[in-house]
C-alpha positions in Angstrom: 17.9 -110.3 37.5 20.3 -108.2 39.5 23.7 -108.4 38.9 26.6 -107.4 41.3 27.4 -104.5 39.8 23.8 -103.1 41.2 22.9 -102.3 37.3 19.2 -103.3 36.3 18.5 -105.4 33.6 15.5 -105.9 32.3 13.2 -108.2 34.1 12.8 -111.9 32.7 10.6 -113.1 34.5 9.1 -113.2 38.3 11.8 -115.9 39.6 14.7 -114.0 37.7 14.0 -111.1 39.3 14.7 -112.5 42.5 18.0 -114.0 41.5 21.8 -111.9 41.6 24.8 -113.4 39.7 28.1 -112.2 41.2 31.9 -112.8 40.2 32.9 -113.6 43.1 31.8 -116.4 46.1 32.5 -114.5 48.6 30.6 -111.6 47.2 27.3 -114.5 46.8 27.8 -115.5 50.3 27.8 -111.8 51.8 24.6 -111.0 49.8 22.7 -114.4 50.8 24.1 -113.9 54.6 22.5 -110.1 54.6 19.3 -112.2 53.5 19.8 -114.7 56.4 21.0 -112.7 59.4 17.8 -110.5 58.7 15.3 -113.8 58.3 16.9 -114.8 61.6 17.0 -111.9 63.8 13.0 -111.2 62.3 12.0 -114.8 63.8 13.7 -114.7 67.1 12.2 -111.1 67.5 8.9 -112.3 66.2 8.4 -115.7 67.7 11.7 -115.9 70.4 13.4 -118.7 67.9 14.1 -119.2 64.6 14.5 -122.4 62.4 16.4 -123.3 59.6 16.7 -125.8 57.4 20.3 -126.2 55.6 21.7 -127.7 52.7 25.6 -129.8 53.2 27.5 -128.8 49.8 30.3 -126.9 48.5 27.8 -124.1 47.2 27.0 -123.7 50.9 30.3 -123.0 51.9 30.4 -119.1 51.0 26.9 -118.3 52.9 28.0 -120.1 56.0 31.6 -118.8 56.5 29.6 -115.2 55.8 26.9 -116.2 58.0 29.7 -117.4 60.8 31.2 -114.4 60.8 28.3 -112.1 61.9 28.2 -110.6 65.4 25.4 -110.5 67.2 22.9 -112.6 65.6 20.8 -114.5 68.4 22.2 -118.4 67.5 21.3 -119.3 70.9 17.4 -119.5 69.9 17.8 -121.0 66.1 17.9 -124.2 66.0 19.1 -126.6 62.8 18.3 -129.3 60.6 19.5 -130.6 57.6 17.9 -131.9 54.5 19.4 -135.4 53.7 22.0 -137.8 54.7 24.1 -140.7 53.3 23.4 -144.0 54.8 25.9 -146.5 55.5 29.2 -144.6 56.3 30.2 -145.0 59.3 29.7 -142.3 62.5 31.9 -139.5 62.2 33.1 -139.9 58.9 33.7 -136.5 57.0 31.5 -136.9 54.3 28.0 -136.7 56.2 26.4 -133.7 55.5 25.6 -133.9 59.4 29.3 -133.3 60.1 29.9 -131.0 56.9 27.7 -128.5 58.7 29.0 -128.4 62.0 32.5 -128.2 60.9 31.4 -125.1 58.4 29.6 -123.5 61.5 32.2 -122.2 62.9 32.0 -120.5 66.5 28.5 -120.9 66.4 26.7 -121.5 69.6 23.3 -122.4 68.1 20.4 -123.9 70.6 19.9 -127.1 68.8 21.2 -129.5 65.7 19.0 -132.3 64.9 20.7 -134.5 62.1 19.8 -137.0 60.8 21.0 -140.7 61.7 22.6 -142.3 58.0 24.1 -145.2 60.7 21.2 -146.1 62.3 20.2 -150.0 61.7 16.4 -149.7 60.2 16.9 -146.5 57.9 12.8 -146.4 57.3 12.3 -146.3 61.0 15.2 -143.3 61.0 13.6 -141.6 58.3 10.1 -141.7 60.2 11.6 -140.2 63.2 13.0 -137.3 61.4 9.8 -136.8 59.7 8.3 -136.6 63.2 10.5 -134.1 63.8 9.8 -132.2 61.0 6.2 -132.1 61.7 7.0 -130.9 65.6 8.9 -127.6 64.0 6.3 -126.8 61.4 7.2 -124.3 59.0 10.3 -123.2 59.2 11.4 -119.7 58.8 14.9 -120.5 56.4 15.4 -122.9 54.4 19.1 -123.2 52.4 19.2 -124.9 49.1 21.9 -125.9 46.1 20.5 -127.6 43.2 22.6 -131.3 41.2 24.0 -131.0 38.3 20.9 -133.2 37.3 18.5 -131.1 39.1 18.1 -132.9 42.3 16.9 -130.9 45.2 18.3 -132.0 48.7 18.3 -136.2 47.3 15.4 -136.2 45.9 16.3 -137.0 42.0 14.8 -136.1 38.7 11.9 -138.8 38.0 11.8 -140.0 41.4 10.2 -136.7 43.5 7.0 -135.9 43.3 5.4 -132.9 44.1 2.2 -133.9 46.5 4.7 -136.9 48.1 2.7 -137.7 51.2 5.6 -138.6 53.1 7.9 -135.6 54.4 11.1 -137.6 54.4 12.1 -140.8 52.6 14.8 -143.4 51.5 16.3 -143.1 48.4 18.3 -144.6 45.9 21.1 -142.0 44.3 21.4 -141.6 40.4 25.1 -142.2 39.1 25.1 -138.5 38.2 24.5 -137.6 41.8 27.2 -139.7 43.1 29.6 -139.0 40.7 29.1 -134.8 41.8 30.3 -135.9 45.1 33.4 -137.4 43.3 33.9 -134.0 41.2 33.3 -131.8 44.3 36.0 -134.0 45.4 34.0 -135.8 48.8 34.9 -139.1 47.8 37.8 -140.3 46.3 35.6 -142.2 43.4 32.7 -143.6 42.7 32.7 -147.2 44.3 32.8 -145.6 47.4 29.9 -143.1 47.7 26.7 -144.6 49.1 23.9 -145.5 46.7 21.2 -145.0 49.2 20.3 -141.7 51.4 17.3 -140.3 53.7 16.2 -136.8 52.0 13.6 -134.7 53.0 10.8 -134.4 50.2 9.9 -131.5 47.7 7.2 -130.8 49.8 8.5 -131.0 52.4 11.1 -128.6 51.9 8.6 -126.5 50.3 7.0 -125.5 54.0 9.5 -122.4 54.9 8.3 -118.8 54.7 11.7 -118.0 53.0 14.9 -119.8 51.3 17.3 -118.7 49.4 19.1 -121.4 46.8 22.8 -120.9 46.1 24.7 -122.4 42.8 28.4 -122.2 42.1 30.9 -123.1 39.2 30.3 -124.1 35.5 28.7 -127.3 36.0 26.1 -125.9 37.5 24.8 -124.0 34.8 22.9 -126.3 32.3 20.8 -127.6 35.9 20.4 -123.5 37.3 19.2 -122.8 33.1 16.4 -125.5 33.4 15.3 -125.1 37.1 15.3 -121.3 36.3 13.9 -121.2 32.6 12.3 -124.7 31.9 8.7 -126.1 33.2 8.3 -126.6 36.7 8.7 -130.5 36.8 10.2 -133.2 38.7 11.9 -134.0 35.8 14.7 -131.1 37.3 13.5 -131.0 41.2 14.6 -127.9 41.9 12.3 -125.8 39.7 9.8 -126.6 43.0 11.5 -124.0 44.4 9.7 -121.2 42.2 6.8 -122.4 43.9 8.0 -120.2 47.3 7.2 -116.9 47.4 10.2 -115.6 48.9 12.5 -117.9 47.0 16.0 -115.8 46.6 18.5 -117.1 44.0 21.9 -117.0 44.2 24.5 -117.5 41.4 28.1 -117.1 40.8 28.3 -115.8 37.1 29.7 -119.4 35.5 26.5 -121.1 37.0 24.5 -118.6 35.7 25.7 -118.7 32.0 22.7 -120.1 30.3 20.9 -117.1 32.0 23.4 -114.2 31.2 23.5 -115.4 27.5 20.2 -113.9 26.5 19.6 -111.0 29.3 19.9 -107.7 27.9 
């Protein structure tokens, strides 16, 4: 694990290694947006676009005002997608993670967004569409990730995921732990009024991109970040899956990362 002060530690492990705690956000998001301007520039200059798959959550917020902020990266050939979406607010509303993004985007004049539809009438025929879509962009080159404080990755909860899910994106129904994040992370106002359903994209899914890089702020992130990090790679904490990429980058402010820091030497 490499810490922000640039001082090695010894190495725990092969996905420790590829994690850095810092003490500050902004310091997390300048780090992970080095990682992502160079993914980005590398596709377009590789393959003339580049596409990236993005997470809508507060531990998201540091990498993209970092990542905003950057001159000269080529937006106009990346284009965007997201990873889940509530259904049944209404269009527009604040809380879609379609309209977190683009409002956290700021200034930048990417080539495409495709979101995903939480208003459409038939939500299985929305979440086969998007699955289409997914399948016409292949793998793609970024991927952004948080993780729940239950261990959810994207929506897709502990004891619900699987790993060899046939279907690359589906309805689900959202644990109370999950919902009541959204209140915490203050979202919602309470819990009677986040959604109990959503479209996610699946483990696998999510697992198709040649690099991601998984970002995890505050205290209440740590017992999740501890098992994802330390524990079995299971759906019983979803986001241990994302060991399973080779160039899987973590990145953790130092209260998230306190189960971690507690036994590194």
């Amino acid at each position: 694990m490499r810490y922000e002060s640039d001082i090695d530690r010894a190495d725990r492990g092969h996905e420790e290694s590829r994690a850095q705690v810092f003490a500050k956000e902004a310091s997390l998001g300048d780090a992970a947006a080095d990682v992502a301007a160079e993914a980005i520039a590398k596709a377009v200059e590789n393959r003339g676009r580049c596409t990236v798959m993005m997470a809508a959550a507060p531990s998201q917020a540091p990498l993209l005002a970092a990542l905003s902020r950057r001159v000269g990266l080529p937006w106009q050939q990346v284009e965007i997608y997201h990873m889940d979406e509530y259904l049944g607010l209404p269009p527009g509303a604040p809380q879609l993670f379609s309209e977190w993004l683009r409002a956290h985007l700021v200034g930048v004049d990417y080539r495409a967004f495709h979101a995903i539809d939480g208003s459409a009438s038939d939500a299985e025929a929305e979440a086969e569409r998007y699955a289409s879509a997914l399948e016409a962009a292949g793998t793609f080159d970024l991927t952004f990730l948080g993780v729940g404080v239950n261990g959810h990755l994207a929506f897709n909860e502990p004891g619900q995921a699987s790993l060899d899910d046939p279907e690359a994106v589906r309805v689900v129904d959202l644990e109370t732990l999950s919902r009541q994040q959204q209140v915490d992370e203050g979202l919602f106002a309470s819990l009677d009024v986040v959604p109990r359903q959503a479209i996610t994209v699946t483990v696998p899914a999510l697992l198709r991109t040649r690099q991601c890089l998984l970002s995890a702020l505050g205290e209440s992130k740590a017992p999740a970040v501890a098992r994802m990090m330390r524990g079995p790679i299971s759906m019983d904490c979803p986001a241990s899956a994302v060991r399973l990429v080779p160039d899987a980058r973590f990145f953790f402010t130092a209260d998230a990362a306190t189960g971690l820091l507690e036994t590194a030497t």
